[in-house]
N, C-alpha and C positions, 0 to 999 in steps of 0.2 A: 224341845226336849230331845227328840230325834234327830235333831244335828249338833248335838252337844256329846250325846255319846258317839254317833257316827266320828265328831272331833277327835274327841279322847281316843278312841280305838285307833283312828289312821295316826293319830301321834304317836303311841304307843309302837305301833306296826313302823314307822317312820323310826324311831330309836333304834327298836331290835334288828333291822335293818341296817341300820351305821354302822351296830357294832360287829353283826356276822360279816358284812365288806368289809369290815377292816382288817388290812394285814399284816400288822404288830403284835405284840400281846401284850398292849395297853389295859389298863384299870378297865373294867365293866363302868363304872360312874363316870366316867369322863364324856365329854359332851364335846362333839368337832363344831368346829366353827359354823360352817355352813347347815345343821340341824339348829343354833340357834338364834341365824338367820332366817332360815324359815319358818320359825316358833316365832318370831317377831313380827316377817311377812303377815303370817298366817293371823296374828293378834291382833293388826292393824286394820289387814279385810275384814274379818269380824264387827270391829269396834265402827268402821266406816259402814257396814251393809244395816248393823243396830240404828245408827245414826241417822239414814238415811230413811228406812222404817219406821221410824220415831219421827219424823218430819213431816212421811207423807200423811202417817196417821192425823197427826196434827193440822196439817194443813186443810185434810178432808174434814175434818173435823169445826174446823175453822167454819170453812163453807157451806158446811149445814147449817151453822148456827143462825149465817149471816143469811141466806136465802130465806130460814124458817122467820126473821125478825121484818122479815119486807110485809107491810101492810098490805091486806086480803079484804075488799069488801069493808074498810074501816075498821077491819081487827084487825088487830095484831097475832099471830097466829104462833107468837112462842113469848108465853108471859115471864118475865122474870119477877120473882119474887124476891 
C-alpha cells in the first residue's frame, strides 16, 4: 500500500516536473514522449518485481507442502483430506 502511493506521488511530482521544464507554452495535458516512456519503464518493473514475488511465494510454498508429506515415524505428518 505504501509503495503504491509512494508510486502515484513520484509520478505525479514526475509530470509537474515535465511541464515546469518545459520551455514552450504548450497545452498543460500534453504528455512528452520520454514521461511516457518511463510510465511504461516504470509499469514493466512493477508488473516483473509482482511476478517474481508471486513466484517465490509459491515456490516456498510449494516446499513446505512437500517436506511436511515426507513420512515421520510411519505417519504422515500432513493429512490431506
Amino acid at each position: 500500500m505504501a509503495y503504491n502511493k509512494l508510486f502515484t506521488t513520484g509520478l505525479f511530482l514526475l509530470c509537474n516536473l515535465t511541464v515546469a521544464l518545459a520551455d514552450s507554452t504548450v497545452s498543460c495535458y500534453r504528455i512528452e514522449a520520454g514521461t511516457i516512456a518511463g510510465i511504461i519503464c516504470a509499469d514493466v518493473l512493477l508488473t516483473l518485481i509482482i511476478v517474481i514475488v508471486t513466484y517465490r511465494c509459491a515456490s516456498f510454498r510449494r516446499q513446505k507442502i512437500e517436506k511436511a508429506d515426507k513420512v515421520y515415524m510411519n505417519v504422515r505428518a500432513n493429512c490431506k483430506t
